[in-house]
KOLBA-40921 format. One record per atom (N, C-alpha, C): residue in three letters; z, y, x. Coordinates in pm, whole numbers, plus 50000, padded with zeros to 5 digits. Layout:
BEGIN
ALAZYX...
END
This chain:
BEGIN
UNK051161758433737UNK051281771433677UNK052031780333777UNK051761791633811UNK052141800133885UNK053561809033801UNK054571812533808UNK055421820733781UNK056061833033893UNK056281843733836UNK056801856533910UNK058621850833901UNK058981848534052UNK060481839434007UNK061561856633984UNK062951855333968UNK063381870033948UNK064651862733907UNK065861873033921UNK067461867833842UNK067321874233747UNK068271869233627UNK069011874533556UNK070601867533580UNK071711879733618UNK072541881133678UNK072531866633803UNK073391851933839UNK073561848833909UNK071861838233879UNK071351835133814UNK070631827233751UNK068841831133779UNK068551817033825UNK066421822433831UNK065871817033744UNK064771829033697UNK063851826633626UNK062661827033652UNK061781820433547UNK059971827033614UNK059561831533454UNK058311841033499UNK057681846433383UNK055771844133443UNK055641840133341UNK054261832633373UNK053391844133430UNK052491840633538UNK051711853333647UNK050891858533501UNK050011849333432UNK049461856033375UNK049881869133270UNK051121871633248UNK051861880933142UNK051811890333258UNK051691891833416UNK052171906433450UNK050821914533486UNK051111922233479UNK050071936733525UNK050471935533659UNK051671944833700UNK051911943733788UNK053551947433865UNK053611942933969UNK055331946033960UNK055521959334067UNK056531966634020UNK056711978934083UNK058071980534135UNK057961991434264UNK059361992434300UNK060531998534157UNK061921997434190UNK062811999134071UNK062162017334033UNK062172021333962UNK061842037833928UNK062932038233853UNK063242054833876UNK063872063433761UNK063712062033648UNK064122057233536UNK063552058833431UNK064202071333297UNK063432076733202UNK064312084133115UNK064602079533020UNK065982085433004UNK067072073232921UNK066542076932767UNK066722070632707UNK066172074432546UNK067492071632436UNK068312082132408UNK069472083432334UNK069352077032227UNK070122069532175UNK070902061932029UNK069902050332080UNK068642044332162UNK068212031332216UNK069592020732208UNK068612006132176UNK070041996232198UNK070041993832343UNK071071990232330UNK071741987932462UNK070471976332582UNK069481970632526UNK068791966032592UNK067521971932665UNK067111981132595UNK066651995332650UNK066602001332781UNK066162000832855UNK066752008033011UNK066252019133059UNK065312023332956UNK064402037032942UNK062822035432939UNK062592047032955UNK060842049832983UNK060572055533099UNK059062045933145UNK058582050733302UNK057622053433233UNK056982062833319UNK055402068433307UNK054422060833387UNK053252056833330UNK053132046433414UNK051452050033411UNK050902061633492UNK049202068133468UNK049302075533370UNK050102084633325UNK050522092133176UNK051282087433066UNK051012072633077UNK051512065932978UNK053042064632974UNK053262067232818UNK054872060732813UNK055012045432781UNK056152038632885UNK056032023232880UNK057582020232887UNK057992014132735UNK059112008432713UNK059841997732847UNK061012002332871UNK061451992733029UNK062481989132903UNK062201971532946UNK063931962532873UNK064621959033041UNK065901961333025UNK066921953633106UNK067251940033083UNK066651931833166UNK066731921133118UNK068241908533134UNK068751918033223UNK070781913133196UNK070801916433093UNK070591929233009UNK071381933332871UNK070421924932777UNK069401920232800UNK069051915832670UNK069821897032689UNK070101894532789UNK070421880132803UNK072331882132782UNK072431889332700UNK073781892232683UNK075121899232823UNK074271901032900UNK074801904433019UNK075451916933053UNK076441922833108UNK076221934633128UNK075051937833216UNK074881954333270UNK073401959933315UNK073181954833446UNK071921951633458UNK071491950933598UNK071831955833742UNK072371949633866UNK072281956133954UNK071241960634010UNK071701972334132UNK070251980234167UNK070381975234299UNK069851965134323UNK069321957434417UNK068181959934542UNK068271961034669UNK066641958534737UNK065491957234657UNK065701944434588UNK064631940334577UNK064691940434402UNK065361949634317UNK065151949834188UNK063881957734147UNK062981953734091UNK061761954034034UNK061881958933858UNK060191965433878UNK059891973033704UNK058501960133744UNK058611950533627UNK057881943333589UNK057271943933468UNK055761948833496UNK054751953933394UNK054291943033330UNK054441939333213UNK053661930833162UNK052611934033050UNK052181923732993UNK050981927232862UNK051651919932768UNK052501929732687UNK053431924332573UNK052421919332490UNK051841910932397UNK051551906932258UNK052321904332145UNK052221918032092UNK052711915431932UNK052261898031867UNK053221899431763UNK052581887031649UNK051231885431611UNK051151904531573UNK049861909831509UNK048561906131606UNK048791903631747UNK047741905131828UNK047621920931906UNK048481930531905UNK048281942131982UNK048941940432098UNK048331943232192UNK048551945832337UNK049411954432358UNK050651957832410UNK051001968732453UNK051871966432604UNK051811977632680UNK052741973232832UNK054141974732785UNK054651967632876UNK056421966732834UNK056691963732959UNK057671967533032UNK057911968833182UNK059921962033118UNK060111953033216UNK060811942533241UNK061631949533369UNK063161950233372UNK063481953833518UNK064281941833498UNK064711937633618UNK064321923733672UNK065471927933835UNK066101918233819UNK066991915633965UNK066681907334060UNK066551909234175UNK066201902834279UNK065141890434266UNK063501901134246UNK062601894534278UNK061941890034377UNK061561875634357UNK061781866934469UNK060101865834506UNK059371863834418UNK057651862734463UNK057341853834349UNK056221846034360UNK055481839134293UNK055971822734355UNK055791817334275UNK055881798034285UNK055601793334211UNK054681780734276UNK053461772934186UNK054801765934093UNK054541759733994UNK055531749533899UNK054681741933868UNK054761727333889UNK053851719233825UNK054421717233669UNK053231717533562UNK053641719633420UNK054441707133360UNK053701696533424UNK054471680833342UNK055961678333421UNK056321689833529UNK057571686433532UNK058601699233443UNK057921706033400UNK059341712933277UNK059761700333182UNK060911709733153UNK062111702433057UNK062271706232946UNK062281708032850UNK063181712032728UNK064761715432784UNK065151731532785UNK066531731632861UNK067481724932713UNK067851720532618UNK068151715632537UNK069221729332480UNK068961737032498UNK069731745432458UNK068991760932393UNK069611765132246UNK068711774132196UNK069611785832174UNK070581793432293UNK071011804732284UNK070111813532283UNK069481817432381UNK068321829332345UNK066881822932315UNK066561830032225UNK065321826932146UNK064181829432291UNK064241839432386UNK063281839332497UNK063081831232593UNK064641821032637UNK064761816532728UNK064131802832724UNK062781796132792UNK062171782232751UNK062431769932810UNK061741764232892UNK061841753032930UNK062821752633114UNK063051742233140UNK063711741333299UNK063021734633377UNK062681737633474UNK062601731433617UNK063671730033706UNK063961720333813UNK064791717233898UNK063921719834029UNK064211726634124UNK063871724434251UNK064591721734372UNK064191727134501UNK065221726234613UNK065971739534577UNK066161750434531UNK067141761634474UNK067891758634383UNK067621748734299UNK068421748934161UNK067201748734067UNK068151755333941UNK067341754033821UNK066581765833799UNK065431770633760UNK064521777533708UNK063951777733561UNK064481786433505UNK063961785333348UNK062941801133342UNK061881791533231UNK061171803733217UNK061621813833135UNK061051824733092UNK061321832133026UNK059591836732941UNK059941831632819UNK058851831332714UNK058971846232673UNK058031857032736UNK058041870332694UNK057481869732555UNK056631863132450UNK056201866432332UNK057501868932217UNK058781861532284UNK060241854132196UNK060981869432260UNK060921877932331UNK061261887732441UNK062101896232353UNK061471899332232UNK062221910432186UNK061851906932035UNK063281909231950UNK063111906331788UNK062521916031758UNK062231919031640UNK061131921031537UNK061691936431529UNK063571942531544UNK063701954231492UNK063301961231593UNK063271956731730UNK063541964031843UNK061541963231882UNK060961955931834UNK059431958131821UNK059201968031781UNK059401971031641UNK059221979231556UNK060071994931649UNK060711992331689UNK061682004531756UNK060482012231897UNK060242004731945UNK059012005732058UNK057972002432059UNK057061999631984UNK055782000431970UNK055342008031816UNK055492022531815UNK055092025631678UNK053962026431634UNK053102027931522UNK051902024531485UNK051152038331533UNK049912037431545UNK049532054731624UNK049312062231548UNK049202059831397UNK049042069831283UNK050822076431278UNK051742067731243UNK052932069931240UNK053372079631357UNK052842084931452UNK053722096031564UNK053212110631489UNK052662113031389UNK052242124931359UNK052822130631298
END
């Protein structure tokens, strides 16, 4: 399985190739007032408005540094429901892509964040994925993806 590797604060993760669109340099984004704190704004992304999570603040972290190599990582969020929507991921010091062979993940035995999944060990250390479907609870769904009848 291929993963996009990336920190959250001292720590690597991967997010499976198939979840990204595509990854972009860090952008400006506009801040969106009373947002929770995991929020890091909205990029325009071809007209479109596309929810950016900080992904230190959602792993309980304080905010992301602005790094070389900190990245807006586009993905193809899937609701529960089955709707598609982009959700852009900023992401600290992304590293590239690396194959993971699947029968060597782990169960990290530990269930602090509901996103964070299985472990790999390599020659770097440890690598845990990050299960984007677990990405964001249900209020903060509902907070950024509104229904398209509902904006009127």
């Amino acid at each position: 399985m291929k993963l996009l590797v990336f920190h959250i604060g001292a720590d690597r993760y991967g997010l499976r190739l198939r979840d990204v669109v595509r990854v972009l340099p860090l952008l400006e984004l506009k801040q969106v007032p009373l947002a929770p704190g995991t929020v890091a704004g909205l990029m325009d992304l071809h007209g479109a408005s596309v929810p950016v999570i900080d992904l230190c603040r959602a792993a309980g972290l304080p905010r992301g540094e602005d790094h070389f190599d900190t990245r807006i990582i586009v993905t193809d969020y899937v609701t529960p429901e089955g709707t598609h929507h982009p959700l852009g991921l900023r992401a600290e010091r992304v590293q590239g892509v690396q194959d993971v062979r699947e029968e060597l993940l782990l169960d990290s035995g530990v269930q602090a964040a509901p996103f964070l999944g299985q472990v790999v060990s390599d020659a770097h250390g440890m690598l845990q994925l990050v299960e984007l479907q677990h990405l964001l609870p249900p209020e903060l769904r509902a907070l950024l993806f509104q229904p398209a009848d509902s904006a009127s």
